[in-house]
C-alpha positions as CSV (number, residue, x, y, z in Angstrom):
1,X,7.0,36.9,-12.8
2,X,6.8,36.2,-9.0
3,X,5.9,32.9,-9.0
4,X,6.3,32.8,-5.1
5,X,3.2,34.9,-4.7
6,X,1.1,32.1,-6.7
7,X,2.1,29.3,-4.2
8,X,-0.2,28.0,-2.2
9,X,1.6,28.0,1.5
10,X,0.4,24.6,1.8
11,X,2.7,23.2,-1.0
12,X,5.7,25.2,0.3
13,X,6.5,23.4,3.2
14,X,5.4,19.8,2.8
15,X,8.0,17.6,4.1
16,X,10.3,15.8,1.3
17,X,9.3,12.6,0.2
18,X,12.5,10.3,1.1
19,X,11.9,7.6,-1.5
20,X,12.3,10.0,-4.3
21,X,15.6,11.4,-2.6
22,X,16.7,7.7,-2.4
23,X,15.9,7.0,-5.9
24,X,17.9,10.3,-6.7
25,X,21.2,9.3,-4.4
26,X,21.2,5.7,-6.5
27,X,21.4,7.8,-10.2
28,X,23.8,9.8,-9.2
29,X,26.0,6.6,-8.1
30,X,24.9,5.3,-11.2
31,X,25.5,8.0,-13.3
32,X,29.1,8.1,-12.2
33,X,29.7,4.7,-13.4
34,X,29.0,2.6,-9.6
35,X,28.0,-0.8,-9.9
36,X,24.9,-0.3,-7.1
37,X,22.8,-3.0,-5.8
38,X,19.3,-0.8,-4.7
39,X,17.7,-2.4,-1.9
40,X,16.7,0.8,-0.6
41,X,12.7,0.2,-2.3
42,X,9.4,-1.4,-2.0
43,X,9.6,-2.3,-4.9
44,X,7.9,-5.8,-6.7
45,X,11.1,-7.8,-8.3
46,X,8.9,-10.7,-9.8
47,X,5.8,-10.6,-11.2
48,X,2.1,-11.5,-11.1
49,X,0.5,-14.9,-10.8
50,X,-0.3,-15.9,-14.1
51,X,-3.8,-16.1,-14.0
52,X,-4.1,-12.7,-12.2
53,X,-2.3,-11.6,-15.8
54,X,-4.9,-13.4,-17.8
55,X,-7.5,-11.8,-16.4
56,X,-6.3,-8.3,-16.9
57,X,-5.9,-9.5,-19.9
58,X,-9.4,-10.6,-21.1
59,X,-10.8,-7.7,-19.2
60,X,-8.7,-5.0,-21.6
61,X,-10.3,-6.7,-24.6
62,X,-13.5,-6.4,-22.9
63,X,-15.9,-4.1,-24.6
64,X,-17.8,-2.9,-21.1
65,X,-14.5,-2.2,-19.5
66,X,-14.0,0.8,-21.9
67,X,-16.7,2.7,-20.3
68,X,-15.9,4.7,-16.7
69,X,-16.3,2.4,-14.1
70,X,-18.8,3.7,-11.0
71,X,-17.6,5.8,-8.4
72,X,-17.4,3.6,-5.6
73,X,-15.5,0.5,-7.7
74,X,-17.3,-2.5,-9.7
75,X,-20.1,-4.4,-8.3
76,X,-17.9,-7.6,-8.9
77,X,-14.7,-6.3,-7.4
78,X,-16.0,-4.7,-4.1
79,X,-18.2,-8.1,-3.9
80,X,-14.5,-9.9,-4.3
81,X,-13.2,-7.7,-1.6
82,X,-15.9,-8.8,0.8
83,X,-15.6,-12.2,0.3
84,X,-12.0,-12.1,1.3
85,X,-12.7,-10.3,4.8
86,X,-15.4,-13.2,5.3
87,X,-13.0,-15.8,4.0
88,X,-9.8,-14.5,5.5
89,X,-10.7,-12.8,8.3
90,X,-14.2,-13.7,9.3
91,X,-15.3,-9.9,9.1
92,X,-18.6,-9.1,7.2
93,X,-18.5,-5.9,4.9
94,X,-21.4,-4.6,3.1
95,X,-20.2,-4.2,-0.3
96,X,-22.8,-1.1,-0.9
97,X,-21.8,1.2,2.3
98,X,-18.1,0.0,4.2
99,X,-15.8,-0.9,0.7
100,X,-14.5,1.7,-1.7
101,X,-12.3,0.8,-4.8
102,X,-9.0,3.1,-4.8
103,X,-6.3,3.2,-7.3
104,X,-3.4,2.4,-4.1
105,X,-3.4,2.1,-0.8
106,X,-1.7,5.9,-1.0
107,X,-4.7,7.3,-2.5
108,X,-6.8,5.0,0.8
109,X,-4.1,6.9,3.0
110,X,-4.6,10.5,1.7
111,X,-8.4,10.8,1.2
112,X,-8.9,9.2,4.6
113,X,-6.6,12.4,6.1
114,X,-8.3,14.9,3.9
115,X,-12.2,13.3,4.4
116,X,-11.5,13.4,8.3
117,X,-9.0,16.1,9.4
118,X,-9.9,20.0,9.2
119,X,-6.8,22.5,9.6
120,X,-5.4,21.8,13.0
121,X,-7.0,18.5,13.7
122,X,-4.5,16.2,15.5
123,X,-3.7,13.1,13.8
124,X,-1.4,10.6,15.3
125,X,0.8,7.7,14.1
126,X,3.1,5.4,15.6
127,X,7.1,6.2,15.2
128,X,8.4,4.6,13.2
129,X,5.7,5.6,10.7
130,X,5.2,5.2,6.6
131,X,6.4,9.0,5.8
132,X,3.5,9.6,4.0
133,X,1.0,9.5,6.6
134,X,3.0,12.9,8.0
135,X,2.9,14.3,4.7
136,X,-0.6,13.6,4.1
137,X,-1.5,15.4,7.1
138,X,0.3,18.4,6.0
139,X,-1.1,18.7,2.8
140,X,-4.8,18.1,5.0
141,X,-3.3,21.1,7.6
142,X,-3.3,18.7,10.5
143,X,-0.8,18.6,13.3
144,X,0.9,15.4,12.6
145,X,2.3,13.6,16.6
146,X,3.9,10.4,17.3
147,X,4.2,7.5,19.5
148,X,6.9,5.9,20.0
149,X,7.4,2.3,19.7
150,X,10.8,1.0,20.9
151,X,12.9,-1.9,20.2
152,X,12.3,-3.2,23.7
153,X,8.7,-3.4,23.2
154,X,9.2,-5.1,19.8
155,X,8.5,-2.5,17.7
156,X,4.8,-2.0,19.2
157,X,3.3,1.0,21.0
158,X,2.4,1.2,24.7
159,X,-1.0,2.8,24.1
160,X,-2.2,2.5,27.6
161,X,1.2,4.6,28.5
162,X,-0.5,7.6,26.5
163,X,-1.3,11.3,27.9
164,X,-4.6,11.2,27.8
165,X,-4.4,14.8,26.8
166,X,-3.2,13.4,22.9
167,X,-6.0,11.0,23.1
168,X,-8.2,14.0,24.1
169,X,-6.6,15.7,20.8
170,X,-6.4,13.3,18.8
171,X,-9.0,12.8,15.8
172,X,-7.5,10.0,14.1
173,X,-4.7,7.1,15.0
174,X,-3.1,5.2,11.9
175,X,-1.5,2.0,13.0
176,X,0.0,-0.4,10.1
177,X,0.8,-3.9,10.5
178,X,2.7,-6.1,9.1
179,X,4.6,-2.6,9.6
180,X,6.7,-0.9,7.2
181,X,9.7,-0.4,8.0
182,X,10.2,-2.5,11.4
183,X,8.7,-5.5,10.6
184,X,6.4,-6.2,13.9
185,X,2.9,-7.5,13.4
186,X,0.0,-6.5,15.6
187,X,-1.5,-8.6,18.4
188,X,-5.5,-8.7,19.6
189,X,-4.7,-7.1,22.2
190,X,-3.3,-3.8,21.0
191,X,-5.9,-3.8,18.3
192,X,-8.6,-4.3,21.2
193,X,-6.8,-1.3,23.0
194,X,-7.0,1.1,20.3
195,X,-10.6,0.5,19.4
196,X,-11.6,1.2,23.6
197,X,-9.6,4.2,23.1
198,X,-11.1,5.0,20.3
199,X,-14.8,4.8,21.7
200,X,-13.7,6.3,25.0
201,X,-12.1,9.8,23.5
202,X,-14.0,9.8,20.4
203,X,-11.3,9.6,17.8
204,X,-11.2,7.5,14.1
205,X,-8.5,4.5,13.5
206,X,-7.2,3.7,10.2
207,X,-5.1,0.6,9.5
208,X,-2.8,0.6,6.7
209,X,-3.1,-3.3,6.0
210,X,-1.1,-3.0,2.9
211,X,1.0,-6.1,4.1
212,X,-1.9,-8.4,4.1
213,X,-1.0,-12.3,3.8
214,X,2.8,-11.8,4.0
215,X,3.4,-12.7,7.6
216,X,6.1,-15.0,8.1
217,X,6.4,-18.7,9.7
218,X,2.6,-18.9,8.3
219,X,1.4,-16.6,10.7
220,X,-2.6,-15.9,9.8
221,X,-3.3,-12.0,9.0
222,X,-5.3,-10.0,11.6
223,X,-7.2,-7.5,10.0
224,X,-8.0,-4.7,12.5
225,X,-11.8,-5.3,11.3
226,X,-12.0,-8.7,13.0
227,X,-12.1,-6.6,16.7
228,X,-14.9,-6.4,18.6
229,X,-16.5,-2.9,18.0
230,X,-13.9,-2.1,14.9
231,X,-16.9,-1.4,12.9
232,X,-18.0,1.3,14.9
233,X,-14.7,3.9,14.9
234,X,-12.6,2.1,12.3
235,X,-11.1,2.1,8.5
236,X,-8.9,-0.3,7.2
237,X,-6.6,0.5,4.1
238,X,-5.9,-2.8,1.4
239,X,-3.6,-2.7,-1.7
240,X,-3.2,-5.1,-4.3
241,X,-0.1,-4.0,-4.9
242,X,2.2,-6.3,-1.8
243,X,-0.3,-9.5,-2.3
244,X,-0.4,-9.8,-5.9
245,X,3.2,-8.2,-6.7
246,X,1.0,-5.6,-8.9
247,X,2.7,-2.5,-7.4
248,X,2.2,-0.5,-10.8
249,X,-1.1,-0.9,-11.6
250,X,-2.6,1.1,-8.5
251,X,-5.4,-1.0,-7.0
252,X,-6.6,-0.5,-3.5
253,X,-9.6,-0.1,-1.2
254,X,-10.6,1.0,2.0
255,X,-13.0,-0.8,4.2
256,X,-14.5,0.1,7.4
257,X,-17.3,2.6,9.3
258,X,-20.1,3.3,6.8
259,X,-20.3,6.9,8.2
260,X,-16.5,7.3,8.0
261,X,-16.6,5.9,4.4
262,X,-19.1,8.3,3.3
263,X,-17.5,10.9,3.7
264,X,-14.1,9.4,2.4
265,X,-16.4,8.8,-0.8
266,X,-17.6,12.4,-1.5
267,X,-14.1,13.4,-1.4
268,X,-12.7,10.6,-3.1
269,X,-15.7,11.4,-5.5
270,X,-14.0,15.2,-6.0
271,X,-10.4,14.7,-5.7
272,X,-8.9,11.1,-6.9
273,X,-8.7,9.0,-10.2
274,X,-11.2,6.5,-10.1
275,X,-9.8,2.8,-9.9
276,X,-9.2,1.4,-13.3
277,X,-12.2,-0.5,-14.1
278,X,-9.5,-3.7,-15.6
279,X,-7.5,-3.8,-12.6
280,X,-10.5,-4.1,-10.5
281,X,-11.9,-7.2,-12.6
282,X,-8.1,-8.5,-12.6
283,X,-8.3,-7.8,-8.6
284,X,-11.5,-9.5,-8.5
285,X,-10.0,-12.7,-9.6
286,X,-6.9,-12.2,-7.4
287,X,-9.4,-11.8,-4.2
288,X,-11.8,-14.4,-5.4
289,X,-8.6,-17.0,-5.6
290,X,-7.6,-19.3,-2.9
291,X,-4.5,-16.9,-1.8
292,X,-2.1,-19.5,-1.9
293,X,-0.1,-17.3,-4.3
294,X,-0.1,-14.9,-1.4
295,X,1.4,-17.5,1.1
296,X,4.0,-18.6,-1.4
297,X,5.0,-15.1,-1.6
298,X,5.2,-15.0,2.0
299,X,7.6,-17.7,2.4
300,X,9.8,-16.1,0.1
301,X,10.2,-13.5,2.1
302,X,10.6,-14.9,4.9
303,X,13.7,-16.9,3.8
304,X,14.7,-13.8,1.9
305,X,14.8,-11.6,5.7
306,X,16.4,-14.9,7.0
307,X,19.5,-14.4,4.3
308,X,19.8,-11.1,5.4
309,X,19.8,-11.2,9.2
310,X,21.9,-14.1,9.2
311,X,24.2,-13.0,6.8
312,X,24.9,-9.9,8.7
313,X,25.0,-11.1,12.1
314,X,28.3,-10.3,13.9
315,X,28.8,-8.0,11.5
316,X,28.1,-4.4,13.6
317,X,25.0,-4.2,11.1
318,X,22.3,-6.2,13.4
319,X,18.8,-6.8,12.3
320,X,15.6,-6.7,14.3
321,X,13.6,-9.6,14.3
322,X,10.5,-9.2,11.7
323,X,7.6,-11.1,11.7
324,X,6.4,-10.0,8.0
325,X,6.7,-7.7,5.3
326,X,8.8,-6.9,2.7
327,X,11.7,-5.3,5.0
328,X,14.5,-5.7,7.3
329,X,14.8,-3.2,10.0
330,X,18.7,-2.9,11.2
331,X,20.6,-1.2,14.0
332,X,23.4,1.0,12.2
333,X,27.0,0.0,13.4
334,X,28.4,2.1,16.8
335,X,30.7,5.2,15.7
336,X,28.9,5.4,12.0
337,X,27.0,8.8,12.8
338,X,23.5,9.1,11.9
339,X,21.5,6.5,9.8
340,X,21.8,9.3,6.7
341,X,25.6,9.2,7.1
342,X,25.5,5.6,7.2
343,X,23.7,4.9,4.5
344,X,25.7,7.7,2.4
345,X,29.2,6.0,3.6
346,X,27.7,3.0,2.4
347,X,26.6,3.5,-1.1
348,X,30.5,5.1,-1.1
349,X,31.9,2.3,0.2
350,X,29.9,-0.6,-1.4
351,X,27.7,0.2,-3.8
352,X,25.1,-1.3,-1.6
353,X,22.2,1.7,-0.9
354,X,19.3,1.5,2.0
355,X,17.2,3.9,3.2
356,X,17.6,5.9,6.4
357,X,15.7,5.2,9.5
358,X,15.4,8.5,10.4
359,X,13.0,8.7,7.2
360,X,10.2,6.9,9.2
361,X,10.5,9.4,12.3
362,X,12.9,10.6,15.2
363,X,12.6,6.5,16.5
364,X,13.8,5.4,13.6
365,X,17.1,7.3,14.0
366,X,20.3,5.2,13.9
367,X,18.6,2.7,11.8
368,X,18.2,1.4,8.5
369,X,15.6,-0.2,6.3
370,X,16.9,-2.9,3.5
371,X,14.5,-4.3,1.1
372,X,14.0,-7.9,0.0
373,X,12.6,-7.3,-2.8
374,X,15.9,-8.7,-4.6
375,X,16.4,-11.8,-6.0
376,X,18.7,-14.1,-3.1
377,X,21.5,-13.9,-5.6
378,X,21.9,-9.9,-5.3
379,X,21.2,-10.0,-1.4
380,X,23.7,-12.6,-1.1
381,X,26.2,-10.1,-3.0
382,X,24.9,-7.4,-1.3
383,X,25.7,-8.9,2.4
384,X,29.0,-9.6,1.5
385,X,30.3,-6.2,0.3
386,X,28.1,-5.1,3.8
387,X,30.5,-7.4,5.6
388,X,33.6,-6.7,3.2
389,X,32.7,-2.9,4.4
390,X,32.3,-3.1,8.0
391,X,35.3,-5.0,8.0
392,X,34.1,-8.7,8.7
């Protein structure tokens, strides 16, 4: 049978997915009998706050919970998300028109693309970028462009250095802060920048605030939402996932533009699993909470990056300051090739694997992300073979 005549052109030339290759290079090393410490994903290593447990809990022995939840998400949960933009962020949402329950931010991040961007729409993303917002766009039949955001800038995009022709293309801009991979953490003043732009060329923004609460040295979120005029041209992306360390029970939402929204709703309505009804009400207690479970979290990251850049400074393997997250962003070593090579020699050499910069976008070339989601004891081991392998 020719199968090649039955698929769709569209699935034929999406871009890999990186984290699945990663995950592939570490069982092969595996396999062959390598003692590998992964710090390569995103991740959770602990768990859930205990009473975020219970609740899930007592809402799978609840009889009403075995129904199909609505559409849009539970009265109680999208009411939950709302009160944590007032509390949090001192943004008002109505829970009825600009929230939507998602199972992920990844599901936010693709229905957005597919509600908003018609074959050849332009959507832009700043490089280094989360690879799925390319691939997202491809399965959508967008053109997917970047701006860059360099080291010397920390991290952060120029966007008053833009052509104007891209802005004149453009039909949505995805920023995401705390970012994956680099670390950096938006300011007012981009976020105030993007939104004028937005207004002035008549393009969407979606912020992929996945990240939410884990800024470091107690830095306060800033939700794109709390900027002037954010309401009119912007969605913003949430996950349970990074605040609650509840990565595999998929529960998200997007907030934002009630236009926008409705018509990421119709699609969402045709095209995505609806939110589990239990992790909403177990979300709804998470929201509802006083976050300082979030904050706790966010301290042990922040003394987990701290390990890791000081660990390996001096060492040829320098890492970028990061102001949040669940990353370290590193400049691969002079002489070791690309950050693929690297991070190949590496795993070879010992039995440490990261993921390659390059994976986020041409900027991200000749570095590497690590991830802290290790207990200190394994990134304390895992610096030292570094060192051990880069000869200091």
């Amino acid at each position: 049978m020719q199968y090649e005549a039955l698929i769709s052109k569209r699935s034929a030339h999406l871009p890999g997915n990186p984290f699945a290759e990663a995950d592939a290079r570490v069982a092969i090393a595996i396999a062959q009998g390598r003692d590998v410490i992964d710090i390569s994903k995103g991740n959770p290593d602990g768990q859930p706050p205990i009473f975020v447990q219970d609740a899930l809990a007592a809402a799978a022995h609840d009889p009403s919970e075995f129904r199909y939840p609505p559409f849009d998400g539970l009265p109680q949960y999208l009411d939950a998300i709302a009160g944590w933009y007032k509390r949090e962020h001192g943004v008002c949402v109505n829970p009825a028109t600009e929230l939507l329950a998602t199972s992920g931010s990844s599901v936010g991040i693709a229905t957005v693309i597919q509600a908003l961007i018609d074959p050849g729409d332009t959507v832009v993303a700043v490089n280094p970028y989360y690879p799925q917002y390319e691939g997202s766009t491809a399965v959508a039949g967008g053109r997917f462009e970047t701006i860059p955001a360099s080291e010397a800038h920390g991290f952060l995009p120029d966007l008053e250095a833009v052509d104007p022709a891209l802005w004149t293309r453009a039909k949505l801009l995805i920023l995401n802060y705390p970012n994956n991979p680099t670390g950096a953490a938006a300011t007012p003043e981009l976020y105030a920048t993007a939104v004028r732009l937005a207004k002035q060329y008549n393009f969407a923004v979606l912020n992929d605030f996945a990240y939410a609460g884990l800024e470091f040295n107690g830095a306060r979120s800033l939700s794109l939402l709390e900027t002037p005029g954010a309401l009119e041209v912007a969605l913003e992306l949430g996950s349970l996932s990074k605040m609650y360390m509840v990565a595999g029970w998929r529960g998200g939402f997007i907030a934002g533009n009630a236009d926008l929204l409705a018509a990421v709703k119709a699609v969402h309505r045709q095209t995505a699993v609806l939110a589990s009804s239990v992790i909403q009400q177990a979300g709804a207690v998470a929201l509802n909470s006083d976050q300082s479970t979030v904050a706790e979290l966010a301290a042990r990251y922040q003394h987990r990056f701290e390990i890791v850049r000081d660990g390996l400074r001096g060492s040829g393997l320098e890492v970028n300051q990061s102001y949040g997250g669940l990353f370290a962003w590193a400049r691969v070593p002079n002489g070791a090739g690309t950050s693929a090579d690297f991070v190949d020699w590496l795993l070879d050499t010992a039995g440490v694997a990261l993921i390659p910069g390059s994976c986020f976008g041409a900027v991200g070339e000749h570095w590497v992300r690590i991830s802290l989601l290790k207990q200190t004891t394994e990134l304390y081991k895992a610096v030292l073979r570094i060192r051990g392998a880069l000869g200091h």
